[in-house]
N, C-alpha and C positions, 0 to 999 in steps of 0.2 A: 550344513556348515560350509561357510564360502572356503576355498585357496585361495590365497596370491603368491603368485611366483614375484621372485626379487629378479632384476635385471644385472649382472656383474661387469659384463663386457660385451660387444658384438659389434658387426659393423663385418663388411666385405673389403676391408681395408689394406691392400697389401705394401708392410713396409711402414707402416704409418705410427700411429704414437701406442701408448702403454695402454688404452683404451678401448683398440680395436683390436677384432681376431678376422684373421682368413684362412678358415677350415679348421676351425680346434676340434682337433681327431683325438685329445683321450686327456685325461683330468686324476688327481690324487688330490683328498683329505688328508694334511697329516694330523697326527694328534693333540697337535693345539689348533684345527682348524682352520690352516692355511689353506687355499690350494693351489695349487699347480696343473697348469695348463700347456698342454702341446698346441702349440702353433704351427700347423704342419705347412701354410702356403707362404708363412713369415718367417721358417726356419728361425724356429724360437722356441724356449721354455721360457713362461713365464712364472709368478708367486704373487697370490694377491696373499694378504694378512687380513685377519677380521678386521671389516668396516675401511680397508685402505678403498679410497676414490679409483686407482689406478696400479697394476701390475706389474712389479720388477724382472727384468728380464734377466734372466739368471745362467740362460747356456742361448747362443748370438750363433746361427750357421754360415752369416755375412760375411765374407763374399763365399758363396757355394764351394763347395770342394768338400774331401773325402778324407779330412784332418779328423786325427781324434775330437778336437772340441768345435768341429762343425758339422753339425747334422744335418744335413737336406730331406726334408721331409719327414720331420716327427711325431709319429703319429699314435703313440703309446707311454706310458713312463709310469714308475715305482718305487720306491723307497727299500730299499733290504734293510735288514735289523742294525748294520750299520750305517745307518743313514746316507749310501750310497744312491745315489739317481742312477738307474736306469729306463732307456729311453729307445723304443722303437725307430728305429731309422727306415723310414718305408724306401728314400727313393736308392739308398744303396746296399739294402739290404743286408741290413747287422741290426745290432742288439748294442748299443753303447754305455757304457758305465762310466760314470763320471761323478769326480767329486767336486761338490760346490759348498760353500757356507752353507750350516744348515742351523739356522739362530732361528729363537722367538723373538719376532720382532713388535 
């Protein structure tokens, strides 16, 4: 039986459009199938929905700094049973909770 792997996103693109990733260090299914992707070199959380062409960026660490809704270097993240994002902050070392819209889109 052949595989084929599906292509979602990739590219060494830092900073660049909803298409590219530089360094996606850690990824969530939620239960309708979305995922969510740490962007760790583009200080970003992204959301693709099934079948979207391109990623909604959902948590922006732009311009770097150590605010609650800017992560530098994210490199993990999760959902709690309240549908709370938590998110690996590699380069400041914490653990970030954040609420963001959490719809079927």
């Amino acid at each position: 039986m052949e595989k084929k792997a599906l292509w979602s996103a990739g590219g060494q693109c830092k900073w660049n459009s909803l298409i590219q990733l530089s360094h996606p260090s850690g990824l969530f299914f939620d239960m309708f199938g979305t995922l969510y992707v740490a962007d760790e070199k583009n200080t970003r959380v992204l959301r693709w929905t099934r079948g979207a062409k391109q990623g909604i960026q959902i948590v922006d660490g732009n311009p770097l700094g150590s605010e609650v809704n800017q992560p530098c270097g994210p490199k993990g993240l999760s959902f709690d049973r309240h549908n709370t994002l938590h998110v690996v902050d590699w380069y400041i070392n914490r653990v970030q909770r954040l609420s963001i819209e959490y719809t079927r889109e």
